[in-house]
C-alpha positions, 0 to 999 in steps of 0.5 A, spaced: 502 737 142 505 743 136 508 748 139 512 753 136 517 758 141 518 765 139 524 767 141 531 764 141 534 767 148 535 764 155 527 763 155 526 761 148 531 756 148 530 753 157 523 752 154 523 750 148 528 744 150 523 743 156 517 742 152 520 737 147 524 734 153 516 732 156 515 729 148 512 735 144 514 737 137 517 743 138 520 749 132 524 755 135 522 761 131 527 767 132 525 773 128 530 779 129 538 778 128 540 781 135 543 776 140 546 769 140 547 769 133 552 763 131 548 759 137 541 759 134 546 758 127 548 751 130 541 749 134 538 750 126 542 745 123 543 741 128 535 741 130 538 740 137 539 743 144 543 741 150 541 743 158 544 742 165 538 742 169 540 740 177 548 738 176 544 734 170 546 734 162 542 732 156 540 734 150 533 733 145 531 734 138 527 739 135 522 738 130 526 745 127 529 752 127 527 757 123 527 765 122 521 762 117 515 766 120 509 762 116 513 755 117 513 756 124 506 758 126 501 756 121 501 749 122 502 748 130 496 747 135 500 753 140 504 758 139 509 761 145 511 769 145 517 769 149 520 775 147 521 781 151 516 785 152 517 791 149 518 787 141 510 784 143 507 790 138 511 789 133 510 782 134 503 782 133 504 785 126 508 780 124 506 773 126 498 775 126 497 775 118 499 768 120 494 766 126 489 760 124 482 758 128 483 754 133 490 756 135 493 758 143 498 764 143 501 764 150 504 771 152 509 771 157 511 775 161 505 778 158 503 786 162 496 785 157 501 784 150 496 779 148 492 785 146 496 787 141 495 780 137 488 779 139 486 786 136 489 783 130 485 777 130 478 780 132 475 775 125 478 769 128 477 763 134 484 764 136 485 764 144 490 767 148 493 766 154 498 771 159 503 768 164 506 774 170 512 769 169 516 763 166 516 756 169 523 756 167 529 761 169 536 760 165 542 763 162 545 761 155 551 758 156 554 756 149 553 754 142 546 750 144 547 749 152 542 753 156 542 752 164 536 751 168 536 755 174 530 754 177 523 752 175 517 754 178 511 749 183 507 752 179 505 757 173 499 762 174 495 764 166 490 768 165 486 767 159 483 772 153 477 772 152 476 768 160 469 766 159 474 760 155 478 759 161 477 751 162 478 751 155 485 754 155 486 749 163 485 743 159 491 745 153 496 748 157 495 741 162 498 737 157 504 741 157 506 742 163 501 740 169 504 746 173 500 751 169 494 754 174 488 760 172 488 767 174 481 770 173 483 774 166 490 776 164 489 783 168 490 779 174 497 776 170 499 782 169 499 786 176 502 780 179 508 780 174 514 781 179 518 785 175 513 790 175 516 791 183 522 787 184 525 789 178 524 796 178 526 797 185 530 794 186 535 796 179 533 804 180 534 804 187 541 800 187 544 804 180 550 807 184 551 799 187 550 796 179 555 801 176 561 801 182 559 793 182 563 792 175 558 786 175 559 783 181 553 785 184 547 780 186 540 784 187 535 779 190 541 778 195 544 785 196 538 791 194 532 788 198 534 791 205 528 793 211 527 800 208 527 797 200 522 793 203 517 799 206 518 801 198 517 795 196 510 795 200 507 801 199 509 800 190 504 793 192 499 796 195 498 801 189 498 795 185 492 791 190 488 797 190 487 797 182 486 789 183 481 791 189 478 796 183 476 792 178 474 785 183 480 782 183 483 778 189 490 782 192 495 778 192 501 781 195 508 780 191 510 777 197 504 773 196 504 771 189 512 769 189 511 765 194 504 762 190 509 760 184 516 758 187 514 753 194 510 747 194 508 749 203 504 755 202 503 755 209 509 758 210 511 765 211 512 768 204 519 773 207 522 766 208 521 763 201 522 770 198 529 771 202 530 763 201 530 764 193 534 771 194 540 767 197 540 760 194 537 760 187 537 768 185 541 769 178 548 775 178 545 782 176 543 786 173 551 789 170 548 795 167 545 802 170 541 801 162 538 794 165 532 791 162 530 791 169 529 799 168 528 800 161 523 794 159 519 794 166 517 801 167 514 803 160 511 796 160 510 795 166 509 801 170 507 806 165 501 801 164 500 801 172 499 808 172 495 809 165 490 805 169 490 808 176 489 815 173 484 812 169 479 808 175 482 814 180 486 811 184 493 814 185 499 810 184 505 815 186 511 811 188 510 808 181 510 815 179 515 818 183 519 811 179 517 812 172 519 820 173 526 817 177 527 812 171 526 817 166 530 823 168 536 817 169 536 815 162 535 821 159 528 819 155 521 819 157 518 813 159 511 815 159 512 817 152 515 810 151 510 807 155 504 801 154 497 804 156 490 805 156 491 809 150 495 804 147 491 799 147 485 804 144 482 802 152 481 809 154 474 810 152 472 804 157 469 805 164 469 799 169 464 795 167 466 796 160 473 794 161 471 787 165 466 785 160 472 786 154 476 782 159 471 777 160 467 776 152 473 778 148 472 784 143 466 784 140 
């Protein structure tokens, strides 16, 4: 297929070198001028890029490299956002004049951003998808190379509008079989693990992250017995907004295991605690990590802009944005993604899932 990936950081070049490792004709689009510069530079010119995955190097060819916005979406059956989630509403604005009939937009990790595109595109036969998570986790190494950490079982999409669901199977199916359906792309964005993994487990260890001086591993260190009481009570506020609008309440330990181990017969805390110890990466370094300052106003703030307006009380995820914010001297409600945000505020149950559900009318 056609695919063009936004965004040339770990995700961007790990999938990027992936898909076109399974055959695919593969362009990297990078539309800021923030990192990895002289890196993208070399993969421009040399249409190329180089991996290790398990201990094993190899290299693909790319059908291109550009900052070129047009070239790079116009002509492709399926665009991959792969950005950090705080650049999707600019993205929107950007690449959405761009956006042709036909085409798939997959968002991940989403937290409902696909809205910010599909509201754009009301007039066209676009559908978008959204993943909680990325089938490939990797680090860039050097000019070109990129090292696959980890690669997911199995990658769950929810699909906007989902009434096109079985549509968007049969697309994604050709470029990873691993690709599995969620019942839209609200679910995805609940069962994003960064919503509580990475919030806990960066707000509640900062001392530890600033003392460490980057020697400090949080899936291995910050999830301890009593962590994991917060853990749990952050889910449940997360299961009970699932349970408001009929969706299944998948806890986190639950979902991670859904994704990461082939047996789902076992425990979810044994594979949860196995990928703490055996495949997690360093980190965070910094008491200013992305961990915090993308995952709460997305993610959080998006939790509790919902659970204030179907009534369900969210106040360990509160109690975190207000933590969060006080640490940073900034206010992340004000930053935050929400209803509002999204022009959704107005909306009751009903007319929520039937947006979900049929698109904007």
């Amino acid at each position: 297929m056609k695919i063009t990936v936004v965004g040339a950081g770990n995700a961007g070049y790990s999938h990027s070198a992936m898909f076109s490792e399974r055959g695919h004709e593969v362009t990297l689009l990078k539309t800021t001028h923030l990192m990895y510069e002289e890196s993208f530079e070399w993969v421009k010119e040399h249409k190329q890029l180089n991996y290790i995955k398990n201990g094993v190097k190899g290299k693909v060819r790319l059908h291109g490299a550009t900052r070129n916005i047009e070239e790079a979406i116009s002509n492709v059956e399926v665009i991959f956002i792969l950005t950090r989630s705080v650049a999707h509403k600019h993205l929107s604005e950007v690449i959405t004049p761009y956006l042709k009939d036909g085409q798939l937009v997959v968002v991940a990790p989403g937290y409902c951003g696909s809205l910010y595109f599909s509201s754009k595109c009301k007039e066209k036969n676009i559908l978008f998808a959204e993943g909680e998570s990325l089938p490939f986790d990797a680090r860039i190494k050097d000019k070109g190379l990129v090292d696959i950490c980890n690669e997911n079982v199995r990658n769950p999409l929810g699909f906007f509008p989902s009434n096109k669901t079985e549509e968007g199977m049969q697309i994604v199916k050709k470029i990873l079989p691993s690709y599995t359906k969620r019942n839209n792309i609200l679910e995805s964005a609940l069962h994003n693990p960064n919503l509580i993994v990475h919030t806990i487990g960066a707000i509640m260890s900062v001392g530890r992250i600033q003392y460490s001086n980057g020697e400090f591993w949080m899936y291995r260190e910050a999830f301890t017995p009593t962590i994991w009481k917060l853990i749990n009570k952050l889910d449940q506020e997360k299961c009970d907004i699932l349970g408001y609008f009929g969706l299944p309440r998948q806890s986190l330990a639950e979902s991670f295991q859904f994704r990461t181990y082939e047996d789902l017969r076992e425990y979810p805390m044994v594979v949860f605690k196995h990928y703490a110890m055996h495949g997690s990466p360093k980190g965070p370094s910094d008491a200013k990590t992305r961990y915090i300052t993308e995952d709460v106003p997305m993610g959080l703030c998006f939790m509790s802009s919902i659970g204030g307006k179907i009534g369900v009380e969210t106040p360990i995820c509160d109690s975190l944005i207000k933590i969060a914010s006080a640490m940073h001297d900034v206010d992340y409600y004000i930053e935050g993604r929400t209803l509002e945000e999204f022009g959704l505020a107005e909306l009751d149950r009903k007319d929520i899932l039937e947006l979900l559900r049929n698109g904007f009318s």
